[in-house]
N, C-alpha and C positions, 0 to 999 in steps of 0.2 A: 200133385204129381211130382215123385224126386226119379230126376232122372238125370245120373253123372255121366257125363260122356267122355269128361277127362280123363278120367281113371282106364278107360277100355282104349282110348283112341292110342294113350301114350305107351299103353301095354305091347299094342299090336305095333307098334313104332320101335320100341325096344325088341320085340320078338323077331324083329327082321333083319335077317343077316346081313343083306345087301346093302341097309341104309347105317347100319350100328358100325359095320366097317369104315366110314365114312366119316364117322365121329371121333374124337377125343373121351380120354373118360375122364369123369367126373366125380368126383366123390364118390366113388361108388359104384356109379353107374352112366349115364348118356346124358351129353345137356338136349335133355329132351322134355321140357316145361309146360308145364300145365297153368299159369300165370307171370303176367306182365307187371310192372317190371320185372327184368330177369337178375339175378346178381352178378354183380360189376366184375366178378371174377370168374364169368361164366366162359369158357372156350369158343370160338369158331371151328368150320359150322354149329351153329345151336338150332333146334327144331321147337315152336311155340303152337301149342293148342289153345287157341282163345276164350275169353269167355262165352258166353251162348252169343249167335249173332242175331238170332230169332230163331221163334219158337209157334207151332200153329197147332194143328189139327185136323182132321179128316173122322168123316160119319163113320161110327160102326154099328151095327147093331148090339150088340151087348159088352164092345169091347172100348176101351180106352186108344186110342192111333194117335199118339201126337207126331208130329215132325219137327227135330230140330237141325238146326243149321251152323255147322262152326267152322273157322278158317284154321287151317294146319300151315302154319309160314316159317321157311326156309331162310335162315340167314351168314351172310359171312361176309370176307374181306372182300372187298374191290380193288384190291393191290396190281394183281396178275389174272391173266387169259385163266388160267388153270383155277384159284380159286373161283372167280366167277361160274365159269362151269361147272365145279364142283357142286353147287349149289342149285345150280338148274338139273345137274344129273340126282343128286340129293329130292329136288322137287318131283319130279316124275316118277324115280321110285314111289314116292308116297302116292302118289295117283296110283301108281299101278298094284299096291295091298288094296285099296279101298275101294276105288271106282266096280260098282257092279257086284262087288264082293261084300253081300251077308253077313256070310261067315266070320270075316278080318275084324269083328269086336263082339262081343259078349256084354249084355247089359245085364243087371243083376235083376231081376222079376220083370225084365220082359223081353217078349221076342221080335229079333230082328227082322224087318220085312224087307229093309234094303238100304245101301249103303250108293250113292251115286255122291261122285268127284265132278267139279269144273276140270278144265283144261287149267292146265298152269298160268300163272297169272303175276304180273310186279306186286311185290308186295311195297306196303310204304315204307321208305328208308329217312331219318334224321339226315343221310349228309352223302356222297362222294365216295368215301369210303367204304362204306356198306354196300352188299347185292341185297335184295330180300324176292323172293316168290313165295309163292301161295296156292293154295288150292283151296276151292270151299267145300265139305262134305255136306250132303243133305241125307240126316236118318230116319229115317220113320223105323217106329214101333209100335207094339200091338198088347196089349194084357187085356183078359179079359175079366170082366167086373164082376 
């Protein structure tokens, strides 16, 4: 079973006006990363898609349902009032493309059955200086065999 979810998670991350506003650009584009470490000259806020955090399954009768699970974490300075919120207001957007919402990724051969977010959550910080949240996405999808 190949099934990427970094490629859709970061699409639908970049696709959104509200959270891309909130960002610096980057090369290009958003530091909006699909793996850890990030590079050293990467801006605050930056947004990390993890690697799988696990991965199950669910009976189907003739289809394939796996479920997988990955954390989306929010990080930036801890300097000022203002950055730290930014970063919790940064996090709840990203709840609110995803939680509940199907539709907010597209997986290449197969179909989304659902998209459910945690609540926002600390994410782990190195030191004082850093805020970090989180949210963990749980996907289930379906192809049938």
């Amino acid at each position: 079973m190949s099934t990427d979810l970094s490629t859709p998670i970061r699409t639908a991350i970049i696709g959104d006006a509200t959270i891309t506003a909130q960002l610096a650009a980057y090369k290009g584009s958003f530091p909006v990363f699909t793996r850890a470490p990030v590079p050293n000259d990467a801006p605050y806020p930056m947004i990390i898609v993890s690697v799988p955090i696990s991965m199950g399954d669910e009976d189907g009768v003739d289809d394939e349902r796996p479920i997988l699970v990955r954390d989306v974490m929010v990080y930036g300075q801890n300097d000022t009032a203002a950055h730290y919120r930014q970063v919790e207001t940064i996090a709840f957007a990203l709840k609110d493309i995803f939680h509940r919402a199907w539709r907010s990724i597209t997986v290449s051969g197969w179909k989304v059955l659902s998209v459910v977010s945690t609540d926002v959550n600390p994410a782990p910080v190195d030191n004082d200086e850093e805020v970090g949240r989180r949210i963990e996405l749980t996907v289930r999808l379906a192809r049938i065999n």
